[in-house]
N, C-alpha and C positions, 0 to 999 in steps of 0.2 A: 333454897340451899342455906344452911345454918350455918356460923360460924366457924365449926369444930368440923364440918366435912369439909367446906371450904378451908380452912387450913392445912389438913390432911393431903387435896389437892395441890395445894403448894409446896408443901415440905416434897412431894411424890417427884411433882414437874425440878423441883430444886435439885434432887437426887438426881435423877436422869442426866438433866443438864451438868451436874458436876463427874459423873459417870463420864459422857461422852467428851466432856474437858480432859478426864485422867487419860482419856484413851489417845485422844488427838495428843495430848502431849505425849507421851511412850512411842509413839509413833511419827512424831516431828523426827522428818529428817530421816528417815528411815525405811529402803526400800528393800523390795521382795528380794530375799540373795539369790531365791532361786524359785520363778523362773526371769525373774529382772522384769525391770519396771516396764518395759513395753511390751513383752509377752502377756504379762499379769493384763497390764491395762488392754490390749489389743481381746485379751480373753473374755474381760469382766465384762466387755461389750458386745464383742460378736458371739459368744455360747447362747447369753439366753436370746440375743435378736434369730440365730438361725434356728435356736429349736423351736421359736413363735410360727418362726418360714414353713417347718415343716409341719406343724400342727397347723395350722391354716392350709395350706396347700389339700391337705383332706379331709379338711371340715365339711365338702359338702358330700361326704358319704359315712355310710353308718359303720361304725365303729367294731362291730365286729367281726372275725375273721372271713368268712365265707364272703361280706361283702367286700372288705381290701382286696382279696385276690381279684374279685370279679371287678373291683375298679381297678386293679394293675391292666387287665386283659384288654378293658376298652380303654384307657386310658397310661399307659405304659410309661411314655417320658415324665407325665406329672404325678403318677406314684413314687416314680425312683426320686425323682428329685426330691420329694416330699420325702422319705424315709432317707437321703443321703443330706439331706440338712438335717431333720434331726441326729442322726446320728455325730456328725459333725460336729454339730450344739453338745453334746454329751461329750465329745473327747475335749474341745474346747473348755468345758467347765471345771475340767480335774483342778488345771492353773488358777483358774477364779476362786473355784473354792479354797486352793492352800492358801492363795495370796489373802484371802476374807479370814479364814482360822488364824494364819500369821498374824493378823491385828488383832483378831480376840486376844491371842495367847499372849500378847502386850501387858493384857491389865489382867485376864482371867485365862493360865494355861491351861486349866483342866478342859475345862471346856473348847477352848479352841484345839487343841489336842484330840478329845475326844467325836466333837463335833465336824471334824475334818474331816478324822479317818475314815467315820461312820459315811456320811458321802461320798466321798472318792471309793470305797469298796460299793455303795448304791448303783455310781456312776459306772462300774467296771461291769458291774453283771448289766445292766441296759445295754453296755459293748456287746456285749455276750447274745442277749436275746435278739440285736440286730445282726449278728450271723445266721442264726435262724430266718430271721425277716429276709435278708438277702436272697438267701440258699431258696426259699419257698418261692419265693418270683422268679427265680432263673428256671427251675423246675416246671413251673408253670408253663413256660416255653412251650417247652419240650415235652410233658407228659400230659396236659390239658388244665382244664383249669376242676374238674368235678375232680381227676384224681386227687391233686393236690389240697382239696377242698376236705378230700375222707382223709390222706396224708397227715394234715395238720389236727383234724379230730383225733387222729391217734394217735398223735405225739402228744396233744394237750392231754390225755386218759394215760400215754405213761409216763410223760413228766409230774404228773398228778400223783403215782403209783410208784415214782422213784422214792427210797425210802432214805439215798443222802446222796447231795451232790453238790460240789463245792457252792454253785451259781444261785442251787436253791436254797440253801442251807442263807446263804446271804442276800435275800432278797428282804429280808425286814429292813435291813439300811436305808435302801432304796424311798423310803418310806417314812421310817421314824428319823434318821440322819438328819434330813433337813431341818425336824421340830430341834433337837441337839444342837442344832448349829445356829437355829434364829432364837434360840435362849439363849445363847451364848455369847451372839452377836449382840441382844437387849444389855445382859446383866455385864457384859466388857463395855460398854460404851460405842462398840463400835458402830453397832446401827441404832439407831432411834427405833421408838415403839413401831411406831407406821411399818418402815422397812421392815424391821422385822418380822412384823404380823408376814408383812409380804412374800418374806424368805420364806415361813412357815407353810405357806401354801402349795408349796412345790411338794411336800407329803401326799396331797392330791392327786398325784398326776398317776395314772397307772401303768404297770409293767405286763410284759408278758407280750408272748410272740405275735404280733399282726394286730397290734392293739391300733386304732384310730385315734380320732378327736372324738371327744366327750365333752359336753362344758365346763367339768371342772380341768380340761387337759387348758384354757382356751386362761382361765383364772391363776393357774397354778403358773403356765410360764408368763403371766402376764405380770405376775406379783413378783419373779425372778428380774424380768426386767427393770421394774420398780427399786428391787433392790441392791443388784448388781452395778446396772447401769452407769449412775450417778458415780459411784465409786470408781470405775474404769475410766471416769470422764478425769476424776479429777485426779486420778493417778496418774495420767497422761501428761496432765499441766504442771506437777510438782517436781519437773527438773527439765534440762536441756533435750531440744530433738537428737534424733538419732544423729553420729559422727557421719562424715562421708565415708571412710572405710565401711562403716554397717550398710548403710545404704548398696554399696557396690555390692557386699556379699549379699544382698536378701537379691539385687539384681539377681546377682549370678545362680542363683537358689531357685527362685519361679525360671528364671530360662532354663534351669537343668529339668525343673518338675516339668513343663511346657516340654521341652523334646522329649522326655521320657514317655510322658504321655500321648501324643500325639504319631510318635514313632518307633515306639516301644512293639505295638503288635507288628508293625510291615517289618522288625530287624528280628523278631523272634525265631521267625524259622531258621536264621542262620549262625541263630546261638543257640541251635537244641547241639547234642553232642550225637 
C-alpha cells in the first residue's frame, strides 16, 4: 500500500468518524417524541429478534408454496407460530424503523425522511401479504390441502395479472427502502459502515404470499439484528427505568390482553345480538 492510498484511507475513516460525532451530538439528549424511548427501544430489539424466530422456525422446509402448506398440515402449531412471529417482527419494526430515520434526520433529513417512509410502506404491504398467509392455512382446514395448493396457484397468476393494486404497486419499498435507509443511516453518521452494510441486506429478504426461508431470508434478518439491535440496547440505557405508574398500566394492559384472549371465545356467544 502506497502512501497516497493510505492517506486516502485515513482522511475516509477520519470522515466517518466525524460524521458519526455530528450525529451523536444532534441527538445527545434526545429522545423518540413518538413512540418514546421504551416503545422505540423495546422495538429496536424484539422486531428483528422475532422475525429471526420466525425465519428459523421454517428453515427446515423448502420455501416454496405447495411445500408451506404441506408443512402447515403435518406440522400446524410450528407453522403458525413461525408465520405469527414473523409477522409480529414486521409490525414491531414500523417503531424501529421511525425511531432509526428520527436520528438520520438529525444530520441528514432527506434521507431519513425518505428512507423511513420507503420502509414503513415496505413494512405495511408484508402486513398485507400475511393476511393472505393466514387466510390460506385456516382454509387448509377445512378444504384440504391439494385445493388450497391450486387456490394459491391461482391467486399468484392473478395477482400476477392485476394491472394496479395499491399493495402491488408498492412492493418495490419493500426492497429498495431498506438500501434508502442504510445510505442514509452511513452518510447521517448514524450507523457506521458495518451496520449499515447490515441494514442493507434486509433488501434480500423476499415477499410474496407463502414465501419460506431461503438463505439469503437467514442473512438479511441476521444483518437487521446486527443493526438494530445495538441501538435498542443503548436507547434503553440513555435514561431513567420506567415510573411505577407505567409499570401498573402495562400491568393492567397484558392482564386486560390475557382475559381477552383466553376468554374472549367462551363470552362470545353471549355478545352476538
Amino acid at each position: 500500500m502506497n502512501v497516497e492510498t493510505g492517506g486516502r484511507i485515513a482522511r475516509w475513516r477520519q470522515a466517518g468518524a466525524e460524521r458519526r460525532a455530528a450525529n451523536a451530538a444532534a441527538n445527545l439528549g434526545r429522545q423518540p417524541p413518538f413512540p418514546g424511548r421504551w416503545v422505540s427501544g423495546v422495538a429496536l430489539i424484539c422486531g428483528p429478534i422475532l422475525l429471526m424466530t420466525g425465519i428459523l422456525l421454517r428453515s427446515q422446509f423448502h420455501y416454496f408454496f405447495p411445500d408451506q402448506l404441506a408443512a402447515y398440515t403435518r406440522h400446524p402449531t410450528l407453522i403458525t407460530v413461525s408465520y405469527a412471529c414473523f409477522a409480529s417482527g414486521v409490525v414491531l419494526l414500523w417503531p424501529a424503523v421511525m425511531t432509526l430515520a428520527q436520528r438520520i434526520a438529525a444530520t441528514s433529513p432527506l434521507w431519513g425522511i425518505w428512507g423511513g417512509c420507503l420502509v414503513i410502506v415496505g413494512l405495511f404491504t408484508r402486513t398485507f401479504q400475511f393476511g393472505t398467509d393466514h387466510l390460506a392455512f385456516h382454509l387448509t382446514d377445512s378444504l384440504g390441502l391439494q385445493t388450497m395448493i391450486n387456490a394459491i396457484d391461482a391467486y399468484y397468476l392473478a395477482w400476477r395479472d392485476t394491472h394496479w393494486h395499491p399493495f402491488r404497486s408498492l412492493s418495490g419499498p419493500a426492497f429498495f427502502g431498506w438500501m434508502v435507509l442504510a445510505i442514509g443511516a452511513y452518510r447521517s453518521g448514524a450507523l457506521g459502515l458495518g451496520r449499515s452494510i447490515a441494514l442493507g441486506l434486509m433488501s434480500a429478504l423476499a415477499i410474496g404470499t407463502l414465501k419460506g426461508t431461503e438463505p439469503q431470508s437467514v442473512i438479511a434478518a441476521g444483518g437487521l439484528c446486527v443493526a438494530l439491535i445495538p441501538l435498542g440496547i443503548s436507547l434503553l440505557r440513555s435514561g431513567p427505568p420506567p415510573s411505577r405508574r407505567a409499570i401498573i398500566w402495562i400491568i393492567v394492559l397484558v392482564a386486560w390482553l390475557v382475559f381477552g384472549a383466553t376468554l374472549g371465545p367462551t363470552l362470545a356467544p353471549f355478545t352476538r345480538g
